[in-house]
C-alpha positions in Angstrom: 8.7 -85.0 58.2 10.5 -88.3 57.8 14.4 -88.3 58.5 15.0 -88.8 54.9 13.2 -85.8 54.1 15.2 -83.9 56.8 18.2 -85.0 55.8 18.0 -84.3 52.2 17.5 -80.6 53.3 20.1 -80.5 55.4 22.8 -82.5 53.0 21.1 -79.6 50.2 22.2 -76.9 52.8 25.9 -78.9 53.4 26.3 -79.3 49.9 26.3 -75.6 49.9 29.2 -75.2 52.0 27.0 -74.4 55.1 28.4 -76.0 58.3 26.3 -78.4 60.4 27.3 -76.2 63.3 25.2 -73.0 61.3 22.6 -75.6 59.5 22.1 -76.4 63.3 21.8 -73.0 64.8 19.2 -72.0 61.6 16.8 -74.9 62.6 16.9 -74.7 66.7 15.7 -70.8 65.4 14.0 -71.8 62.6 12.4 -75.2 62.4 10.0 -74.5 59.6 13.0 -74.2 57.1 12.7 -78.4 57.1 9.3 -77.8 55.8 10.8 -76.3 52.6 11.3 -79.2 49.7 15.0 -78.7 48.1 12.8 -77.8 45.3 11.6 -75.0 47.1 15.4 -74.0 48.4 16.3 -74.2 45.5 13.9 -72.1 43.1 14.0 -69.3 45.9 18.0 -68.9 45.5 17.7 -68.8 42.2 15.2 -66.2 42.2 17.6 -64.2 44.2 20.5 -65.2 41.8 18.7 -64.1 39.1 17.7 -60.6 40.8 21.4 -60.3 41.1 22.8 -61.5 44.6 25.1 -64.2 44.6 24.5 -67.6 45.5 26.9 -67.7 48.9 24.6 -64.7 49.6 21.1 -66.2 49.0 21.6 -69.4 50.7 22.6 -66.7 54.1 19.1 -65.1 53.6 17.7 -68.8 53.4 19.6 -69.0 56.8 18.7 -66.0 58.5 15.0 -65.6 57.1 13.8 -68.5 56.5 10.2 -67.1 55.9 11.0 -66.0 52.5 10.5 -69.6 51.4 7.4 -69.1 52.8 5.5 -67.7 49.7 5.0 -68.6 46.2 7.7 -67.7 44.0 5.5 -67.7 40.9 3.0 -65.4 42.3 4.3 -63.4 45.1 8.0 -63.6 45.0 9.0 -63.0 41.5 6.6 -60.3 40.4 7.8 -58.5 43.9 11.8 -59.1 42.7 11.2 -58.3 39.3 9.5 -54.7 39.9 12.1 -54.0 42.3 14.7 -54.5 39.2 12.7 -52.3 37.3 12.5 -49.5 40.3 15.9 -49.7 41.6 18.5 -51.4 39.3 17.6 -50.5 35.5 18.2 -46.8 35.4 21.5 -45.4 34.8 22.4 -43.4 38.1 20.5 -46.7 40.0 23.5 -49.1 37.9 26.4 -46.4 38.7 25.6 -45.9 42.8 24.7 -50.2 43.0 28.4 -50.4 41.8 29.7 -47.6 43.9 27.7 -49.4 46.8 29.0 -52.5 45.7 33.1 -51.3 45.6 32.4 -49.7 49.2 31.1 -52.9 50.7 33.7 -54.9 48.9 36.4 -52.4 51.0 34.3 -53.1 54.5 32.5 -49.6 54.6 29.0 -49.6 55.9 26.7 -48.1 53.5 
């Protein structure tokens, strides 16, 4: 990869809010999230936005597993994200314990 490239993925990560100290840590661990375009970063946290985590969350997954960049969002990542919406989150009791999940998480309980 040329600096440039490099450093457009790690001013996408800054831009983010991420510190250098943590964008540092994720690629000594990591090194094959530089091989991800910002294209890439970018189309995989919106997947996750759109499966309902937030943003500040998805760009920590980026961080700590990198290797979900690794596959094609098209064909493996959002058939896989939209399924799991139909399984888990569209039914009535699945909506009512996500947002009792969601309150006890938001109060620092372990679920």
């Amino acid at each position: 990869l040329s600096p440039a490239a490099v450093g457009s993925r790690v001013d996408w990560f800054l831009s983010h809010g991420v510190s250098r100290a943590k964008v540092a840590r994720t690629v000594t661990k990591h090194p094959q999230i530089l091989g991800s375009s910002v294209d890439k970063l970018r189309g995989t946290v919106g997947l996750l936005v759109s499966a309902g985590v937030s943003e500040d969350k998805a760009i920590q997954v980026l961080l700590d597993s990198p290797y979900v960049t690794g596959g094609s969002l098209d064909v493996t990542m959002l058939p896989a994200v939209q399924g799991l919406n139909r399984i888990l989150w569209n039914s009535k009791q699945a909506k009512q314990e996500r947002d009792k999940a969601a309150v006890l998480f938001d109060k620092g309980v372990v679920v």
